[in-house]
ZAGULUM-854526 format. One record per residue: x, y, z of N, C-alpha, C in turn; residue in three letters. Coordinates in steps of 0.001 Angstrom, whole numbers, padded with zeros to 6 digits, always signed. Each point is the difference from the previous one (the first is absolute). Layout:
N
XYZXYZXYZALA...
***
This chain:
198
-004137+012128-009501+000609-000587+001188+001453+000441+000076UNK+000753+000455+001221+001149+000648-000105+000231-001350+001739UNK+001265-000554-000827+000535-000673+000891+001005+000327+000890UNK+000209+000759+001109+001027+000563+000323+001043-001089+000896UNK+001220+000270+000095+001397-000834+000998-000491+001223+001529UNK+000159-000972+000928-000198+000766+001192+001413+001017+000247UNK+001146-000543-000438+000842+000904+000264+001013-001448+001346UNK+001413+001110-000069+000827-000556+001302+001074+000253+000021UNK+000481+000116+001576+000836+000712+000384+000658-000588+001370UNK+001212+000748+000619+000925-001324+000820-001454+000243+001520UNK-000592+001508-000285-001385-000074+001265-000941+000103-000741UNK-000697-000732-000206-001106-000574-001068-001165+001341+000888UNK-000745+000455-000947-001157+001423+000866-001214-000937-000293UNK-001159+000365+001233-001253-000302-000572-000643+001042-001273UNK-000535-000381-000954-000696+000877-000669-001458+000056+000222UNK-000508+001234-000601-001306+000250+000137-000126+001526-000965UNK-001893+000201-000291+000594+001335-000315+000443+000911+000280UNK+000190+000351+000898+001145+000999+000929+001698+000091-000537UNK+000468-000935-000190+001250-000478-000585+000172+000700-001014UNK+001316+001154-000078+000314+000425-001412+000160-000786-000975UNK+000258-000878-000549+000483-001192-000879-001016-000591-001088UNK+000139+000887-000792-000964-000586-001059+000534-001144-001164UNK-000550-000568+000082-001614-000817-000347-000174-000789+000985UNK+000917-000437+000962-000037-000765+000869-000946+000333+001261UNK-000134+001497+000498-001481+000160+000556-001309-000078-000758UNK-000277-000123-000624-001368-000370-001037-000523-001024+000426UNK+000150-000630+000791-000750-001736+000638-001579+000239-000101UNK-000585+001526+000667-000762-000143+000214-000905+000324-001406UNK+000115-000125-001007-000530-000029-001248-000501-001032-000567UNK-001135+000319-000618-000577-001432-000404+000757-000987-001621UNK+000759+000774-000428+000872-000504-001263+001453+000203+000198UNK+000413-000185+001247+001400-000071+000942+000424-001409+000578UNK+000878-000731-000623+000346-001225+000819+001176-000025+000576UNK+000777+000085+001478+001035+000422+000509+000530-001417+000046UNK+001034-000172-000470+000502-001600+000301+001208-000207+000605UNK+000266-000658+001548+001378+000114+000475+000633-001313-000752UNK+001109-000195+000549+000728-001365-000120+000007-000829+001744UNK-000077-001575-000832+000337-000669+000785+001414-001385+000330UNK+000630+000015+000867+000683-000638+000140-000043-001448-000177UNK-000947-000507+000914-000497-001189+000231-001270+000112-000452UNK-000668-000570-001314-001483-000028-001056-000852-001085+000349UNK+000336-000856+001031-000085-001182+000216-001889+000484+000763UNK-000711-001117-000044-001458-000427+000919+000609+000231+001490UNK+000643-001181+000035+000779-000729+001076+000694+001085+001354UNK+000733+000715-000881+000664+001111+000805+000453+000897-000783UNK-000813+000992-000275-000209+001033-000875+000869+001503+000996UNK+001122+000682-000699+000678+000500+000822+000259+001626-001340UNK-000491+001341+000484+000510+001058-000864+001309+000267+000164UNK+000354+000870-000910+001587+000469-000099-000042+000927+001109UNK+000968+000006+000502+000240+000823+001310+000259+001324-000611UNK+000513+000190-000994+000093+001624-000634-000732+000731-000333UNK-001245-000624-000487-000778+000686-000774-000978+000575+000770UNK-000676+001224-000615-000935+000638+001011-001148-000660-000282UNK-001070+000432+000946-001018-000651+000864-001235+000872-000131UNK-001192-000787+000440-001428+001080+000337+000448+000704+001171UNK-000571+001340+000105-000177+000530+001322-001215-000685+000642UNK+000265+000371+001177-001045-001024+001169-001066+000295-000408UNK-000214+001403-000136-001428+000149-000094-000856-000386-001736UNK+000600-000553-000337-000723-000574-001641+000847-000968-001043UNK-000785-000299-000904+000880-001399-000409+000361+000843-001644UNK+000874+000670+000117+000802+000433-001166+000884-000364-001001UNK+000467-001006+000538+000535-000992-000165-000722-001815-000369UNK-000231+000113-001461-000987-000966+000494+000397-001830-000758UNK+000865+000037-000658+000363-001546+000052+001990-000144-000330UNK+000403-001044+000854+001481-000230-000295-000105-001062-001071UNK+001463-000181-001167+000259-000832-000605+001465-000190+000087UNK+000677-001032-000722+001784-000200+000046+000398+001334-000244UNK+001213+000201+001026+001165+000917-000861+000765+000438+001517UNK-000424-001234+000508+000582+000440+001504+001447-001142-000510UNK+000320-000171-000378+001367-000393-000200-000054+000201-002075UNK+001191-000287-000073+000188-000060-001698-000663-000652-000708UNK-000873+000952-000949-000905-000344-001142+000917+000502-001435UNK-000206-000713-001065+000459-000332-000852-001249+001210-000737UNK+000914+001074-001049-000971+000749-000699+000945+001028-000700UNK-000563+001123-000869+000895+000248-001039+000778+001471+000491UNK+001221+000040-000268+000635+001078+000687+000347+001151-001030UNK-000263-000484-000937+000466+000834-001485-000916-000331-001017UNK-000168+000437-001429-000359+000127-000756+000564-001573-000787UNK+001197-000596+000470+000378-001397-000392+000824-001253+001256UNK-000477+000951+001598+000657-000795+000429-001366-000603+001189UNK+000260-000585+000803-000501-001365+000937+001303+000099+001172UNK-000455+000418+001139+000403+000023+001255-000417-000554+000873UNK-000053-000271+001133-000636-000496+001273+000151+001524+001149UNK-001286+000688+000472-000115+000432+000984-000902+000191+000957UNK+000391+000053+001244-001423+000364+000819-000381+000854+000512UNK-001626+000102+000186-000394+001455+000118-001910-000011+000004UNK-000261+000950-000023-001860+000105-000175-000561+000389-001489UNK+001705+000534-000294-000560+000301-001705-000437-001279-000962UNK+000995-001127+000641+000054-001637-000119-001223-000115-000178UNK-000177-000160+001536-001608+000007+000294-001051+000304-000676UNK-000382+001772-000353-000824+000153-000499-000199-000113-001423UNK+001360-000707-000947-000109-000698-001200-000866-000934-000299UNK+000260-000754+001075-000630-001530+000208-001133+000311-000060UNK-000455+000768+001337-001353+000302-000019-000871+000908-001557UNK+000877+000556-000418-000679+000417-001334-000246-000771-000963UNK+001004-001289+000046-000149-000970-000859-001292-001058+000365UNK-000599+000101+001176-000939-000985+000215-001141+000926-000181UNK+000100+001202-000394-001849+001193+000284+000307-000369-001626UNK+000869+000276-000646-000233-000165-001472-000210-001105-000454UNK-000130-001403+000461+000148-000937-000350-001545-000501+000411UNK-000783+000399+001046-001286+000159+000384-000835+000976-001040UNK+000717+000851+000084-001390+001081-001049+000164-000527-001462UNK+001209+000136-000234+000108-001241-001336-000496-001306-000398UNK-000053-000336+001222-000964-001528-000351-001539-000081+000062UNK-000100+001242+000669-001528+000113+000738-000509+001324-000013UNK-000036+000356-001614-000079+001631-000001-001720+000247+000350UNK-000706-001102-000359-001477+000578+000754-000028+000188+001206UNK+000659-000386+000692-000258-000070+001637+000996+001121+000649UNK+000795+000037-000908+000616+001518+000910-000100+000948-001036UNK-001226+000501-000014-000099+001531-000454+000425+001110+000171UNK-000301-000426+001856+000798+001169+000918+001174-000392+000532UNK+000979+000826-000003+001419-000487+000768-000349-000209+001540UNK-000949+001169+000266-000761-000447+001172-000030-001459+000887UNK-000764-000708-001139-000045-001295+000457+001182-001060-000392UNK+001049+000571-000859+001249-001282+000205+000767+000637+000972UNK-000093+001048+000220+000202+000394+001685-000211-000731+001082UNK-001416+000035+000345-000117-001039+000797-000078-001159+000036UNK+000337-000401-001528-000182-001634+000184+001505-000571-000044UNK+000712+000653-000208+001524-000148+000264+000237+000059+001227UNK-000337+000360+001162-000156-000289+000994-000427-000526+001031UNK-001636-000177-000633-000772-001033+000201+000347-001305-000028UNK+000698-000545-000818+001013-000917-000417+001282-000589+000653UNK+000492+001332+000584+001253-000060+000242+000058-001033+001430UNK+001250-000732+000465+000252-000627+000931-000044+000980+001763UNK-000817-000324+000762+000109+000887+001478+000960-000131+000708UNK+000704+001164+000509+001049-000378+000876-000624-000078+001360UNK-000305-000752+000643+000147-000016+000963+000638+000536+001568UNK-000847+000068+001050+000839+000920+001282+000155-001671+000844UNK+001775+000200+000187-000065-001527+000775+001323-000341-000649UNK-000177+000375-001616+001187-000439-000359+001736+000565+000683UNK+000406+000667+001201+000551+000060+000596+000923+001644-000554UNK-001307+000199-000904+000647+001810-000265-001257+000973-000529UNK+000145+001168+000068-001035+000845+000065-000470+000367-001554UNK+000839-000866-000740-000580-000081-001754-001514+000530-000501UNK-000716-000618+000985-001849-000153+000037-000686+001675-000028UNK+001532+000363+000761-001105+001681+000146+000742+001067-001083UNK+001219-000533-000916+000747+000787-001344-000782-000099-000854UNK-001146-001279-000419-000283-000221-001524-001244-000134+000148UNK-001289+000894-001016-001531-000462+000394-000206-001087+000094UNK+000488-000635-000998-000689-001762-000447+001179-000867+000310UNK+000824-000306-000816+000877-001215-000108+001119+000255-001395UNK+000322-001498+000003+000887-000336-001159-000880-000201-001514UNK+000579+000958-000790-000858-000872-001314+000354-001122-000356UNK-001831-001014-000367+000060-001606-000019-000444+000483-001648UNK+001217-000367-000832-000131+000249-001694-001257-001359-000389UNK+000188-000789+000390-000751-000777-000097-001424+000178+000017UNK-000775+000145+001093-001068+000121+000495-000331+001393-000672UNK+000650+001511-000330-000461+000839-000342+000006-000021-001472UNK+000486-000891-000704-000863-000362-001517-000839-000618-000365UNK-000553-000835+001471-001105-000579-000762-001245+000384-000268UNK-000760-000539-000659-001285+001183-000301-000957+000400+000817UNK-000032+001382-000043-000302+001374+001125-001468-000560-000049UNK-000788-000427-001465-001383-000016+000330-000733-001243+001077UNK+000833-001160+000081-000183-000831+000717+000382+000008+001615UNK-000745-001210+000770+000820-000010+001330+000509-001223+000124UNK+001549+000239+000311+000437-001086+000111+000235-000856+001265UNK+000411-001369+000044+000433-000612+001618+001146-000801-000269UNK+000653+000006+001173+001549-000379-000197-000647-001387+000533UNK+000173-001449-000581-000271-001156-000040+001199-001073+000351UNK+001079+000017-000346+000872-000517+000691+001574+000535+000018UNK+000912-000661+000467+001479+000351+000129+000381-001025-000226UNK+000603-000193-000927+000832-001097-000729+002060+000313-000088UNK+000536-000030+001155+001505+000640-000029-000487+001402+000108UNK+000894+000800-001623-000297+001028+000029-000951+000592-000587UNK-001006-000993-000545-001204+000921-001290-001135-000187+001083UNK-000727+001023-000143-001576+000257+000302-001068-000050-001476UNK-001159-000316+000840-000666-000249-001309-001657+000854+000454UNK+000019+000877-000961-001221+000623+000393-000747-000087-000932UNK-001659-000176+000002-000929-000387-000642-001336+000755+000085UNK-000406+000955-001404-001059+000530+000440-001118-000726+000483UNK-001205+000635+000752-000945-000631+001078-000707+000797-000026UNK-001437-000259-000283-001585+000994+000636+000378-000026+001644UNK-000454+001025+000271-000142+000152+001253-001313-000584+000446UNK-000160-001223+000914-000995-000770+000721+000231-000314+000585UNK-000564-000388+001238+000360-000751+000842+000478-001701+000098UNK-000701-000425-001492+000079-001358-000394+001788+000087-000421UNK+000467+001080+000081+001389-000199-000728+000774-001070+000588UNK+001176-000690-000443+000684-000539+000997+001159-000508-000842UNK+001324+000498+001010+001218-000511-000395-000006-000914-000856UNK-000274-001568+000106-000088-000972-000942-000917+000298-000614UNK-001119+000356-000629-000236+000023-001050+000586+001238-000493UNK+000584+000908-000218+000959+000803-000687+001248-000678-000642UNK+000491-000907+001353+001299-000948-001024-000380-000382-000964UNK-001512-000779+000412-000419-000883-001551-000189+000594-001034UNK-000251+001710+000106-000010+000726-000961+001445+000734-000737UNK+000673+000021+000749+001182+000210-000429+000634-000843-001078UNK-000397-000895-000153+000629-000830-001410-000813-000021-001096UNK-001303+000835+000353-000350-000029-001832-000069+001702-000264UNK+000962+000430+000666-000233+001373-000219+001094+000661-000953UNK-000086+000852-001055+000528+000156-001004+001381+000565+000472UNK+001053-000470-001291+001848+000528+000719-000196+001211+000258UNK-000459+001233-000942+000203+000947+000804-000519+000504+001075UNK-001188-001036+000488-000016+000657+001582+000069-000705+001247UNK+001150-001315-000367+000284-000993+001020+001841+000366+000216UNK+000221+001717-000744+001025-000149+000248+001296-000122+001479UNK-000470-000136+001139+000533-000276+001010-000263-001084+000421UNK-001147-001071-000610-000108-000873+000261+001409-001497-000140UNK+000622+000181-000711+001461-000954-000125-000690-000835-000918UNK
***
C-alpha cells in the first residue's frame, strides 16, 4: 500500500493520470491511496483545504481527505515536533489508520486492495448542498478512524449517538434485525469490540 499526499499549491491542479507529478497521479491504481487535507473534518460541515489539489472531473483520483488543512502537530526533525499544514499532514494520518487496520486485522487485509476500499468505504461523505463544490474534489469523504478499525469480517450498525460517541455493534444481516435489539447487545459485547461504544 503506498499512501500518497495529494500535493498543494497557491492554484491547487486537478490530478489524474495525465498529470506529470508523481506519485500523486497513481489514483488510478489498485495499491494507491491519494489523501488530500481537510480544513473543516467535521460530519456536520465537512469543508477541504482550499490549496490542495483535487480529482479531475473525469475520475475520482483523489480518493479520501483527512486533518492538515490547518496545523497538525508532527515531527520536523530527527528530534524536533512542529505544527504544520499541508496533505503531507494528511497523508500521515491516513497512513497511520491503513497500518493500524492491517495490523489489527491482518487476516482480512491480505490485499491492500481491500484496505483500499474499505478505508473509504468507511470514510465520512461529503455531501453536494454543503454550500461548496468539495463533493466533486474527493471520491469518498473524510476518514472516520473509528469505524475503519472495526472488524472488516463483520457488519456493523451505528445504534446510537450519545454527545459525541457512536456505538456500533456487529449484526447478521436479517430482516429480524433491529436497532434495539443491537443496543441490548451492545453491553455484553467484549471491550475490544465495543470500542466506540463509551
Amino acid at each position: 500500500m503506498l499512501v500518497v499526499s495529494a500535493g498543494q499549491s497557491e492554484a491547487p491542479i486537478p490530478l489524474s493520470p495525465g498529470v506529470p507529478m508523481s506519485p500523486q497521479n497513481l489514483g488510478d491504481q489498485r495499491n494507491v491511496l491519494v489523501v488530500t487535507a481537510c480544513e473543516k473534518c467535521s460530519r456536520s460541515s465537512p469543508r477541504l483545504w482550499s490549496k490542495a489539489n483535487y480529482s479531475a472531473p473525469d475520475g475520482h483520483y483523489v480518493h479520501v481527505a483527512a486533518p492538515g488543512g490547518v496545523p497538525m502537530l508532527g515531527w520536523v526533525s530527527a528530534q524536533g515536533v512542529g505544527a504544520f499544514n499541508g496533505t503531507s499532514q494528511a497523508a500521515a494520518f491516513a497512513a497511520g489508520v491503513v497500518a493500524e487496520m492491517m495490523g489489527r486485522w491482518p487476516d482480512s487485509y491480505g490485499s491492500v486492495e481491500y484496505a483500499k476500499k474499505r478505508i473509504q468505504t468507511t470514510s465520512w461523505p461529503i455531501y453536494q448542498g454543503n454550500g461548496t463544490s468539495d463533493y466533486k474534489r474527493v471520491a469518498t469523504g473524510i476518514i472516520d478512524p473509528n469505524l475503519a478499525l472495526l472488524d472488516p469480517s463483520k457488519t456493523w450498525i451505528k445504534t446510537r449517538r450519545n454527545g459525541s460517541q457512536s456505538c456500533y455493534v456487529p449484526f447478521l444481516v436479517t430482516w429480524s434485525a433491529s436497532a434495539e435489539a443491537a443496543e441490548r447487545r451492545c453491553r455484553f459485547l467484549p471491550r475490544v469490540s465495543r470500542a466506540s461504544c463509551g
